[in-house]
N, CA, C and O of each residue as an XYZ file, in Angstrom:
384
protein
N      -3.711      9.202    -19.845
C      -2.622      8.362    -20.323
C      -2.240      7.367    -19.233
O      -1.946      7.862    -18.145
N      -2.195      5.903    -19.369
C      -1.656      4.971    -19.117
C      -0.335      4.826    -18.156
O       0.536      4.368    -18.896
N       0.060      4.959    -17.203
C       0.996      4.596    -16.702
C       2.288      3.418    -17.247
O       2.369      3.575    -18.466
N       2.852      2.808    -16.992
C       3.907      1.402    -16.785
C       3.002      0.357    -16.311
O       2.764     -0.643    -16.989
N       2.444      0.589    -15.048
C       2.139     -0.562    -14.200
C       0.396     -0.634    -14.303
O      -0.293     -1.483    -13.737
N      -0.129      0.522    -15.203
C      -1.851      0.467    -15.096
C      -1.883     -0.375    -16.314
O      -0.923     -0.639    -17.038
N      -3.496     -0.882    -16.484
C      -3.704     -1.304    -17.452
C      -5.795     -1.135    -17.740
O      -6.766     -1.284    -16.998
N      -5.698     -0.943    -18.497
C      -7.866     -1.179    -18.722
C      -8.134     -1.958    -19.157
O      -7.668     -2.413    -20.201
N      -9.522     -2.655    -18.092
C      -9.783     -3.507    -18.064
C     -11.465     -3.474    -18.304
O     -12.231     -3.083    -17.423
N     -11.829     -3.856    -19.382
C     -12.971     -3.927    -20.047
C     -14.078     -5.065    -19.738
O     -14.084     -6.254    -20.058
N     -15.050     -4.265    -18.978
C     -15.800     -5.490    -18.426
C     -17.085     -5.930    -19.749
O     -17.143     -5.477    -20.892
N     -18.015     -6.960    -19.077
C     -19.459     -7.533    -20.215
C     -19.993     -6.756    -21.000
O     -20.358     -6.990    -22.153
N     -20.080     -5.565    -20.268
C     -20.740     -4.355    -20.831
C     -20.130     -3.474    -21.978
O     -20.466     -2.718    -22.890
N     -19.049     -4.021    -21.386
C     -18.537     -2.685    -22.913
C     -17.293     -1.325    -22.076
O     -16.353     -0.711    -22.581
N     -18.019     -1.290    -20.284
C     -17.085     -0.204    -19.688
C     -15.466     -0.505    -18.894
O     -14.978     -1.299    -18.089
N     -15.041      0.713    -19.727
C     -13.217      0.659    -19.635
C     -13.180      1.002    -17.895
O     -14.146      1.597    -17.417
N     -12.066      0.609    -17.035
C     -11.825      0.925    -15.815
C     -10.071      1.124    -15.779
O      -9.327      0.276    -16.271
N      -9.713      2.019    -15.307
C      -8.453      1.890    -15.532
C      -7.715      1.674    -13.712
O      -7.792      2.431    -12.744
N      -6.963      0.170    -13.887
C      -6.047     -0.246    -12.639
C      -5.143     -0.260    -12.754
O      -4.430     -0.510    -13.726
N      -4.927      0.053    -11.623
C      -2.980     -0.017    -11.167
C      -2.842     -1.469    -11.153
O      -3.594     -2.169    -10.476
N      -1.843     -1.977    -11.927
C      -1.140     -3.599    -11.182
C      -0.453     -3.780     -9.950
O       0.661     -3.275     -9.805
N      -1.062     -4.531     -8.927
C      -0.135     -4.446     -7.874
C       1.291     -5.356     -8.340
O       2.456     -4.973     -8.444
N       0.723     -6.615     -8.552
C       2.108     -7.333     -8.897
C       0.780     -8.947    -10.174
O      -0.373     -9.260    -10.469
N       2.184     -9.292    -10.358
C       1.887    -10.780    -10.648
C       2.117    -11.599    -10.274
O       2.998    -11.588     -9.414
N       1.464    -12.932    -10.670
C       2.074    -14.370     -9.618
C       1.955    -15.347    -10.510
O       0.904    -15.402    -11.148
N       2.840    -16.179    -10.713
C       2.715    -17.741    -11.534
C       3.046    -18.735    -10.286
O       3.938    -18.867     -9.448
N       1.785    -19.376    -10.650
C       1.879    -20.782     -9.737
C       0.643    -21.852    -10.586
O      -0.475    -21.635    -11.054
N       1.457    -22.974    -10.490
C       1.133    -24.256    -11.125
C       1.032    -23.994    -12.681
O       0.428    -24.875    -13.293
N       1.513    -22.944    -13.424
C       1.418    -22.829    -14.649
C       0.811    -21.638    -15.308
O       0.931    -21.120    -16.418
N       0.188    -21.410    -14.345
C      -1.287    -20.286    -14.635
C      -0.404    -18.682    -13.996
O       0.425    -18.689    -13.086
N      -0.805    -17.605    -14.655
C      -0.025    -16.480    -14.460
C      -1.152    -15.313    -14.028
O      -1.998    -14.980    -14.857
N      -1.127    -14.749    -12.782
C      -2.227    -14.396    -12.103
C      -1.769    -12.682    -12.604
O      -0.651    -12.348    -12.998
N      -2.877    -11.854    -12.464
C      -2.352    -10.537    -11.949
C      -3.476    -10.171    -10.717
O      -4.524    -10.792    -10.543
N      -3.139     -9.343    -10.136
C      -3.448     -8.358     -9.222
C      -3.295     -6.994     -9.167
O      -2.286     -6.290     -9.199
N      -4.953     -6.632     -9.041
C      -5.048     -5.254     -9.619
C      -6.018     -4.557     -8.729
O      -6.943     -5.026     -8.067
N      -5.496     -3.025     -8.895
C      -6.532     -2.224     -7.753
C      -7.686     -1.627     -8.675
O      -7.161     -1.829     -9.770
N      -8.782     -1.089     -8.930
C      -9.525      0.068     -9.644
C      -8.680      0.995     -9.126
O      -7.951      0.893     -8.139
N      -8.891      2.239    -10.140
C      -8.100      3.253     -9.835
C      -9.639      4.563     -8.813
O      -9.607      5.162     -7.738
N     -10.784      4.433     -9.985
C     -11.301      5.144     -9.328
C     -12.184      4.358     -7.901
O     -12.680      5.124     -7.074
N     -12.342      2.687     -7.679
C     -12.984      2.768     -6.586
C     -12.011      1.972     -5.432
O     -12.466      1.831     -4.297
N     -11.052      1.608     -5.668
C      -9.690      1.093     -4.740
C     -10.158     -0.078     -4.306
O      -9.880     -0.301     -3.128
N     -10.813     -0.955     -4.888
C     -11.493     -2.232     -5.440
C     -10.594     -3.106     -5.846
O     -10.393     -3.109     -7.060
N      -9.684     -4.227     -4.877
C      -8.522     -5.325     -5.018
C      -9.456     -6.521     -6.142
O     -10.629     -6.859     -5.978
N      -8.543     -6.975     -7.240
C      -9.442     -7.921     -7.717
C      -8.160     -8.382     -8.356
O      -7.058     -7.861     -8.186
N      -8.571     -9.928     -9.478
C      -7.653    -10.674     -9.546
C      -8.122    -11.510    -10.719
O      -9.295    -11.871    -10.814
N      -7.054    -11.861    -11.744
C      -7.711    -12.505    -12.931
C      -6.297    -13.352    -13.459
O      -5.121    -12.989    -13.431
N      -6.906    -14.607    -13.941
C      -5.914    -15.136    -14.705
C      -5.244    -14.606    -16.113
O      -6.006    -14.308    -17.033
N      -3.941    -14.498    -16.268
C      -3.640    -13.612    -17.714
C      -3.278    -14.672    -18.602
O      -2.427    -15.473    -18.217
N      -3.815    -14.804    -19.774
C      -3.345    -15.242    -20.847
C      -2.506    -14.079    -21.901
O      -2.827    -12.954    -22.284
N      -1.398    -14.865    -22.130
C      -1.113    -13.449    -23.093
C      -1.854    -14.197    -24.423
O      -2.393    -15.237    -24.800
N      -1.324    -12.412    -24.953
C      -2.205    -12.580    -26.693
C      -0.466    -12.683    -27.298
O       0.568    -13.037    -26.730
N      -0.806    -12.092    -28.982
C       0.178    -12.308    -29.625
C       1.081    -11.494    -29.777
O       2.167    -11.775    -30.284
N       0.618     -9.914    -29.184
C       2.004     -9.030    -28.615
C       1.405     -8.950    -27.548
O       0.367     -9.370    -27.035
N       2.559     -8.108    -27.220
C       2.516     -8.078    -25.599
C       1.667     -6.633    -25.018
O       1.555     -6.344    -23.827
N       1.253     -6.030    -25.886
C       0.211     -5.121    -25.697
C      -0.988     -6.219    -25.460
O      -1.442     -5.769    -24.408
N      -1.580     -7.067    -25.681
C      -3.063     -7.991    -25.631
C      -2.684     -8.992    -24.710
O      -1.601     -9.205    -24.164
N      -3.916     -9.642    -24.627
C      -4.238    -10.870    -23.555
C      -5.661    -10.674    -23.042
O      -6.358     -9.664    -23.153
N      -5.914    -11.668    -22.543
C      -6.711    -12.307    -22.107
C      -7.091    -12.352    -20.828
O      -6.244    -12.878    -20.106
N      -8.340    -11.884    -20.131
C      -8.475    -12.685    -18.647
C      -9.377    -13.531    -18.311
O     -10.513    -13.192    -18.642
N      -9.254    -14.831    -17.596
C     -10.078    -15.440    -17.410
C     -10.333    -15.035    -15.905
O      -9.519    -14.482    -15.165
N     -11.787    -15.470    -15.559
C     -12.198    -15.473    -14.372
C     -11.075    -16.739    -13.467
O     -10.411    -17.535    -14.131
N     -11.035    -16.735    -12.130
C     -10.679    -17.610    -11.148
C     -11.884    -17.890    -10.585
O     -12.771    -17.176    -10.116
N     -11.710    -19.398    -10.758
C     -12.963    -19.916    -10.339
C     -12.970    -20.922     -9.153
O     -14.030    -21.304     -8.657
N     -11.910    -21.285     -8.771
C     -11.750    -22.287     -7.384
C     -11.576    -21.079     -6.259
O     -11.177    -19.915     -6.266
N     -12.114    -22.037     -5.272
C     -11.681    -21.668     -3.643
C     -10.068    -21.278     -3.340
O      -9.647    -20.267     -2.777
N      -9.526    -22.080     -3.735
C      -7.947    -22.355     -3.524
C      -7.281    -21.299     -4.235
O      -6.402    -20.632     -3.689
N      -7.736    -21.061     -5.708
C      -6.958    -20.568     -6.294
C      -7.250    -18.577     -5.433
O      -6.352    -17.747     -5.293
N      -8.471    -18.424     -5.110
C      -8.612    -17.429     -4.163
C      -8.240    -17.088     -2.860
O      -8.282    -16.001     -2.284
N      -7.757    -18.523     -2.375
C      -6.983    -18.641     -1.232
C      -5.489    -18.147     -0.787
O      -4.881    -17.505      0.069
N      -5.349    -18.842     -1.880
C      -3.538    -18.452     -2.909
C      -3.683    -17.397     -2.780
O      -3.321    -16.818     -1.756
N      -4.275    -16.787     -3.806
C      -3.985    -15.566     -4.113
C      -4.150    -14.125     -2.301
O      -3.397    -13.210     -1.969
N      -5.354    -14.603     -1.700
C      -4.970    -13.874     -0.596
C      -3.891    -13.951      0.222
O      -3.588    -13.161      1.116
N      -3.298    -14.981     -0.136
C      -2.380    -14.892      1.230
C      -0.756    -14.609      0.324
O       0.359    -14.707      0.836
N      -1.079    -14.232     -1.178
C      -0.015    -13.989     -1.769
C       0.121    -12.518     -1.589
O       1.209    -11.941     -1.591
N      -1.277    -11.816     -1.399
C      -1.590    -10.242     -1.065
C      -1.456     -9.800      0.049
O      -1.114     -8.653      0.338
N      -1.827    -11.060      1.091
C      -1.267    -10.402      2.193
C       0.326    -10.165      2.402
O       0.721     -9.109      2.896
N       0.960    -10.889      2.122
C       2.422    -10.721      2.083
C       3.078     -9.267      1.352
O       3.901     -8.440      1.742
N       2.268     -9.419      0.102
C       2.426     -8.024     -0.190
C       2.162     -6.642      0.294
O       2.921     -5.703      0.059
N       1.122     -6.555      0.940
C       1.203     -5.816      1.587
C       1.880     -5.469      3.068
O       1.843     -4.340      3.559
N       2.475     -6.568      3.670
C       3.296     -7.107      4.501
C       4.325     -6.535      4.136
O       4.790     -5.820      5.023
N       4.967     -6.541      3.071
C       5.991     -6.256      2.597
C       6.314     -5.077      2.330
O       7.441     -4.655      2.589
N       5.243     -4.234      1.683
C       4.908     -3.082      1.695
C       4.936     -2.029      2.877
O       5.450     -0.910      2.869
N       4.254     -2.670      3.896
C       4.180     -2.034      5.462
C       5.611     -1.962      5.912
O       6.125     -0.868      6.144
N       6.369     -3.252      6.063
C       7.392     -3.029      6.067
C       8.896     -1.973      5.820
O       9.750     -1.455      6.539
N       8.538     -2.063      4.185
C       9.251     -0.604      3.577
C       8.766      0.839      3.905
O       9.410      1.885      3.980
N       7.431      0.584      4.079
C       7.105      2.165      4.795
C       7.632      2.295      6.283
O       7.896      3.414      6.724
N       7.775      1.260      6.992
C       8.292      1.794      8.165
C      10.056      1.756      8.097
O      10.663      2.284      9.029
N      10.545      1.349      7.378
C      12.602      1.544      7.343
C      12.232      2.555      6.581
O      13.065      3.322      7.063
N      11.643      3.265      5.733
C      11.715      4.626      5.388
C      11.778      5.577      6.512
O      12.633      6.418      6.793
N      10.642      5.241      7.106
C       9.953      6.516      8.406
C      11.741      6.528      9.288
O      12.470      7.419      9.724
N      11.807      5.283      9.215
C      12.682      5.105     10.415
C      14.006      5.995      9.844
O      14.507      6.846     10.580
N      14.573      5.732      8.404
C      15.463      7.000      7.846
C      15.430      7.915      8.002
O      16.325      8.603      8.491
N      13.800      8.441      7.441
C      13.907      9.841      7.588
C      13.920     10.653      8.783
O      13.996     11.881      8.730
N      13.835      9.878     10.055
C      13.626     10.132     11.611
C      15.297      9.871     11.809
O      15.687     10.307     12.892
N      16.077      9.413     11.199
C      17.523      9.681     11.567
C      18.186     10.580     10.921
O      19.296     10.931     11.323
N      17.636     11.093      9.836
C      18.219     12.139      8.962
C      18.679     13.530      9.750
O      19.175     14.463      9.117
């Protein structure tokens, strides 16, 4: 069963993979997601079109330099951000 934040993602072939969403990003119009594999921890990234509920949509490939550029340095932050909150945790629970 499906999580909140996973979703499957069905490649050429026909095979289901099920990822965690790290986050999303809209820039210049276009609405990105970012996603891990669950079973090989494999970062990847696709443009979302939605469909007509919000269960469906669409991904297109990203096909520019830039738009891969973007997107890394939108991940690095995230995980930046991430590192961050793990260490004011540590640092709580070391004053507790």
């Amino acid at each position: 069963m499906l999580t909140e934040n996973q979703m499957v993602v069905t490649n050429q072939d026909g095979d289901e993979s099920v990822c965690d969403i790290l986050f999303t990003h809209e820039h210049n119009g276009k609405n990105y997601v970012v996603f891990e594999f669950v079973d090989t921890k494999e970062v990847s990234a696709a443009i979302y079109v939605p469909g007509e509920t919000d269960d469906e949509g669409t991904f297109l490939d990203i096909e520019t330099d830039e738009e891969w550029d973007m997107l890394d340095g939108v991940l690095q932050s995230y995980y930046d951000e991430n590192e961050d909150e793990e260490d004011e945790e540590d640092d709580e629970e070391e004053q507790a």
